[in-house]
C-alpha positions in Angstrom: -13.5 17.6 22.9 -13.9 14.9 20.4 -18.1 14.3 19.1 -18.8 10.5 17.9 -20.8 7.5 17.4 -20.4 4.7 19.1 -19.5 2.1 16.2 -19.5 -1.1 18.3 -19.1 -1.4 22.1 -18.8 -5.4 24.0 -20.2 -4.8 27.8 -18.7 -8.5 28.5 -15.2 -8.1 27.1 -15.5 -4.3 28.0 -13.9 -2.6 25.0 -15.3 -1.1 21.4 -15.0 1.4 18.9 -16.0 5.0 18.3 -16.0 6.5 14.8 -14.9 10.0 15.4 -17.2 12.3 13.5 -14.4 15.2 12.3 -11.7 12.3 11.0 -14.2 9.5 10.1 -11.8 7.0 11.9 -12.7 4.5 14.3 -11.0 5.6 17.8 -10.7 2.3 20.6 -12.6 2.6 23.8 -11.9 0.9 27.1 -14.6 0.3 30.2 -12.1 2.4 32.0 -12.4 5.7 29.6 -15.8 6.0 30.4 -18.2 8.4 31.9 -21.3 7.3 31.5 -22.3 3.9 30.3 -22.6 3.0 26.5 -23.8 1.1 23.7 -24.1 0.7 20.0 -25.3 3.7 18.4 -24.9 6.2 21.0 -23.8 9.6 20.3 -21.1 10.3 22.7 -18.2 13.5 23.0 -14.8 12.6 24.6 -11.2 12.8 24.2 -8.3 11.5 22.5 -4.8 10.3 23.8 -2.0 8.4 22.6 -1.6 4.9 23.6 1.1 2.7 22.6 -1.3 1.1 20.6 -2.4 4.2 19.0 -5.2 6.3 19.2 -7.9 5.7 22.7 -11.0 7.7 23.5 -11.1 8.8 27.5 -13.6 10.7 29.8 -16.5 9.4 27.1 -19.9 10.5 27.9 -23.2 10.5 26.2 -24.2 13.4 24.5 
């Protein structure tokens, strides 16, 4: 289990970015990856898969 902060997150367009706090990289987030609902700022744990567009964060929840 992956710890982060939510680095930006749209609620319209339903999508954002979580910088991972181990590899300081900014991991994508969908709607559909999360747990719990989140927003900018939010310290949140979660997972990482492969996507074919590279790295996504799933099962995302607030910490």
């Amino acid at each position: 289990m992956s710890t982060g902060k939510v680095k930006f997150f749209n609620q319209q367009k339903g999508f954002g970015f979580i910088l991972d706090d181990e590899t300081q990289k900014d991991v994508f987030v969908h709607v559909t990856g999360l747990i719990d609902k989140i927003k900018d700022d939010d310290e949140v744990t979660f997972e990482i898969v492969e996507d074919r567009r590279g790295p996504k964060a799933i099962n995302v929840r607030l910490k």
